[in-house]
TIFI-434351 format. One record per residue (C-alpha): x, y, z. Coordinates in steps of 0.05 Angstrom, whole numbers. Each point is the difference from the previous one (the first is absolute). Example, Ala and Ser with C-alpha at 12.3 -4.5 7.8 and 13.67 -1.06 7.14 Angstrom:
<nodes>
     c1     c2     c3
    246    -90    156
     27     69    -13
</nodes>
This chain:
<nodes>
     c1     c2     c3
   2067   2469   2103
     55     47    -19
     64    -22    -24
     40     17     60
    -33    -50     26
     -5    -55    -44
     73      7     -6
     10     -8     80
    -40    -70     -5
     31    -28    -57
     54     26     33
     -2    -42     65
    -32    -54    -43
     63     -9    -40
     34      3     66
    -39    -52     29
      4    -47    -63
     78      1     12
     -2    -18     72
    -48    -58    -20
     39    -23    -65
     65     -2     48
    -28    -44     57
    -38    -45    -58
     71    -12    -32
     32    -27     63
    -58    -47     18
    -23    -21    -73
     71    -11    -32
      8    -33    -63
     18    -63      6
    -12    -76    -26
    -45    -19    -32
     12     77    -28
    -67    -10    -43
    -46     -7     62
     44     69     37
     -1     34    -68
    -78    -14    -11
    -10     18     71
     27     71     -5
    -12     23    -64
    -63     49     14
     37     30     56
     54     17    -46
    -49     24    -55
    -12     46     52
    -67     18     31
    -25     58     48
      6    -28     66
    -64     26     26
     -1    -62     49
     65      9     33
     -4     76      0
    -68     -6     42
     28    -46     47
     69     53     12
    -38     55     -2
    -56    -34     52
     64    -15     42
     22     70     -1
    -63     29     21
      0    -30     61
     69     21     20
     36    -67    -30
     64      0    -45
      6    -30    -70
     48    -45     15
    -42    -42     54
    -55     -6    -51
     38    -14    -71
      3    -80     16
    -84     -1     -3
      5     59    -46
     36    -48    -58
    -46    -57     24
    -61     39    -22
     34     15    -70
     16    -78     -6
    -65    -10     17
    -34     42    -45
     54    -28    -56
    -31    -66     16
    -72     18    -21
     25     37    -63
     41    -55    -22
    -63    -57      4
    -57     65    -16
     39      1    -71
    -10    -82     -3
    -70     17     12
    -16     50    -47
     58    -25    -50
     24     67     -7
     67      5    -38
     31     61     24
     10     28     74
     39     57     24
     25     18    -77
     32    -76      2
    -22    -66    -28
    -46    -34     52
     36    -60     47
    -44    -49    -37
     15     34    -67
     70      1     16
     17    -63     29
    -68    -50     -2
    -51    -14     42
     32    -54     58
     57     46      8
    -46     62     14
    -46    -33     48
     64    -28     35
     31     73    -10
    -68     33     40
      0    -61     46
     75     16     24
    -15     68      9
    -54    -16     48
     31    -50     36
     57     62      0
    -46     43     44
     -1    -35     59
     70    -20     -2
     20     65     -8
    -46     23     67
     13    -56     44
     81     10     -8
      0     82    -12
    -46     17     55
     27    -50     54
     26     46     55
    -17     62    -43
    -77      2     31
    -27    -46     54
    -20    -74    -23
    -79     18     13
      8     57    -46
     33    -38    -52
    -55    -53      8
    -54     59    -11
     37     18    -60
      0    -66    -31
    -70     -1     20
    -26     53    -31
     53    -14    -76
    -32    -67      0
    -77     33     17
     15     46    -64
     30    -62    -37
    -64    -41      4
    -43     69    -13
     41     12    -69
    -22    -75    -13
    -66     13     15
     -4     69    -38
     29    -35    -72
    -44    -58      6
    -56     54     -2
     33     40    -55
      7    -61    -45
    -71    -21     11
    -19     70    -20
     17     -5    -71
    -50    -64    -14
    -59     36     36
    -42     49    -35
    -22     41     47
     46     30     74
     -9     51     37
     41     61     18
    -10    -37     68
     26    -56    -20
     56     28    -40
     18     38     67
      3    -56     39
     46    -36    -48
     44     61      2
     -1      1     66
     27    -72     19
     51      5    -66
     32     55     -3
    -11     43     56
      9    -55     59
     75      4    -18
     -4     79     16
    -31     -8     54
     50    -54     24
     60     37    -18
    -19     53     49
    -29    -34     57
     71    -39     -3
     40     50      0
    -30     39     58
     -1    -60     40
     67     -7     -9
     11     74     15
    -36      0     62
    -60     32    -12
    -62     -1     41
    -58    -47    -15
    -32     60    -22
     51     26    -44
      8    -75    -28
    -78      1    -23
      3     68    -23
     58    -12    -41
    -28    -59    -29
    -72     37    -16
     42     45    -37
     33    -43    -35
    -55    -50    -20
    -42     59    -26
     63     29    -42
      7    -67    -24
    -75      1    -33
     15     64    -29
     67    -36    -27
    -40    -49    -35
    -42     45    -39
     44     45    -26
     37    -55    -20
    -64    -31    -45
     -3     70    -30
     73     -3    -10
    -13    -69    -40
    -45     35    -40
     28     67     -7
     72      2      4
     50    -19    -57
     38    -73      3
     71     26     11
    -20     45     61
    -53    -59     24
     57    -58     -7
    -58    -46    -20
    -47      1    -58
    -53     57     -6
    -79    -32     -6
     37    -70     33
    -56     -3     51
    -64     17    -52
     32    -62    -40
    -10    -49     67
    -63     21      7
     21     30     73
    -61     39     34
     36     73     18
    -29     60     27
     -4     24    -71
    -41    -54    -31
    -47     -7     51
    -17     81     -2
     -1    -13    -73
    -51    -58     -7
    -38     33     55
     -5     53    -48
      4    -13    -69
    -51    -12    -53
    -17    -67    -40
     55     16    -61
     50     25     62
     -8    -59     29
     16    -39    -64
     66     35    -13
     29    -12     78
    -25    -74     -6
     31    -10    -67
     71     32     29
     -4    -52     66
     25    -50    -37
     70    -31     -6
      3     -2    -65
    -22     76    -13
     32     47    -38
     29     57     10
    -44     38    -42
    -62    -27     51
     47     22     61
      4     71    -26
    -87     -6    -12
    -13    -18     58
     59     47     42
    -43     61    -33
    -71    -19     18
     33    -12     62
     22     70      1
    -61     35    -25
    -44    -43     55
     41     33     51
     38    -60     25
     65     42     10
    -20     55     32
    -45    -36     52
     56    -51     16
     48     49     14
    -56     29     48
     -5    -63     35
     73     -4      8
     -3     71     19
    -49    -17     62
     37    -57     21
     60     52      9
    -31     47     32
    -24    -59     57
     72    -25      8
     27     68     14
    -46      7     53
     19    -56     28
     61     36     15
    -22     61     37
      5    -26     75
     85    -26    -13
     62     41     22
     12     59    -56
     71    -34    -26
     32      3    -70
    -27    -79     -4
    -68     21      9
     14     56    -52
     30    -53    -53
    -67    -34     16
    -43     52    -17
     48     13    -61
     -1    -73    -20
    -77      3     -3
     -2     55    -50
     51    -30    -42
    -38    -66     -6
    -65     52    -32
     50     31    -47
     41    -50    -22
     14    -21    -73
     28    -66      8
</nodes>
């Protein structure tokens, strides 16, 4: 990807973000009691990419809809996706999210899980009042529909991840599968939404949604090699935070698969909570020289490939480009 453009979908990321941020601030004021609002929107003022909310404008767009019509469910899905961050760093008890102290960290357990639990309660607020003479009533059913389909999914998809880490052995089947329902069932949402709401065809709706789904897989892995590769300030959460809760990734299951009796040693010894950092490094290096990196980033490579094809039979537009753009940016990403 050159860095033309990268800059172009940072670019319209940023200006995305802003639209977002803006319609978030008049529906999620501050107010009393200010600990449960302030708890509530802290990770969406740490920031954040706002791939969600992107997918959904951009899905709108590509179809021949305008932002504006789509912002209301594009600010859901963010809320939404808020939500599962907020009770995913209960979870996994990490401390840090987004570069910030974690909700729970911050300001104790009951008032996180209330925080995530007003955010989701939020969502459909937010789409029953926003949308109401925007798009017709069965469409904003459909959309509901389909946010509360990828709500249950995400449920589904961390119950699987959190059983993960007390099994010894899953497979790159399973590990897909669990990607699939929790992280890239929001994708998929995001842009099935918003090109229902922008008119699009049934056709364009699934393709859209293929597209997205598949992009959200290859999300998911870059992100575990992020976890393992990248540095804490440009990751916003720990580095090695997933080897120490024992969480199966692409990584570690390639690695087991192939590593030897004293390999295998040093990766079990650093799936621990109480592991050093010292063991993290160990075991980020055999990782390394077992190939770990190179053949997750094929994977995610594949999966990228898929999506864009999913793409071929849509309208040539500058959404469709963005798209395409946002789906090499996810592969070469750093954060």
């Amino acid at each position: 990807m050159d860095l033309n453009l990268n800059l172009q979908i940072s670019k319209e990321l940023k200006e995305a973000s802003i639209k977002v941020k803006e319609f978030l601030d008049e529906v999620l004021p501050i107010k009393e009691p200010k600990i449960l609002y302030e708890a509530s929107t802290h990770l969406i003022k740490a920031g954040g990419k706002m791939l969600r909310p992107y997918l959904a404008i951009k899905a709108c767009e590509a179809v021949g809809g305008v932002m504006e019509k789509v912002l209301p469910a594009a600010a859901s899905i963010e809320l939404l996706h808020t939500f599962t961050l907020i009770h995913d760093d209960i979870m996994d008890d990490d401390p840090i999210r987004r570069g910030v102290p974690s909700v729970h960290v911050k300001w104790g357990l009951p008032v996180a899980i209330m925080a995530g639990d007003l955010l989701f309660a939020k969502v459909y607020k937010i789409l029953a009042e926003k949308l109401s003479g925007v798009i017709p009533p069965k469409k904003i059913i459909k959309v509901i529909d389909i946010l509360t389909d990828a709500a249950i999914t995400i449920c589904e998809g961390q119950t699987f991840d959190v059983s993960f880490s007390h099994l010894e052995k899953v497979s790159e089947k399973d590990y897909i599968d669990m990607v699939s329902r929790k992280t890239s069932q929001l994708f998929k949402a995001a842009a099935e939404v918003g090109a229902i709401i922008g008119g699009g065809t049934a056709f364009q709706v699934k393709r859209l949604g293929k597209f997205a789904g598949l992009l959200g897989i290859a999300f998911q892995i870059v992100d575990d090699v992020l976890g393992l590769e990248a540095d804490e300030k440009t990751l916003g959460k720990p580095v090695g935070s997933d080897l120490r809760e024992g969480k199966k990734t692409i990584l570690t299951i390639y690695a087991f698969k192939k590593a030897k009796k004293k390999q295998k040693e040093i990766l079990f010894s650093a799936m621990r909570k109480d592991s050093s950092q010292e063991e993290i490094l160990e075991a980020k290096k055999v990782m390394e020289e077992l190939g770990s990196v190179e053949y997750a980033m094929a994977k995610a490579k594949k999966y990228i490939e898929k999506a864009e094809k999913q793409l071929e039979k849509l309208p040539e537009t500058d959404a469709k480009k963005s798209l395409i753009n946002l789906a090499n940016f996810v592969l070469k990403r750093n954060f």
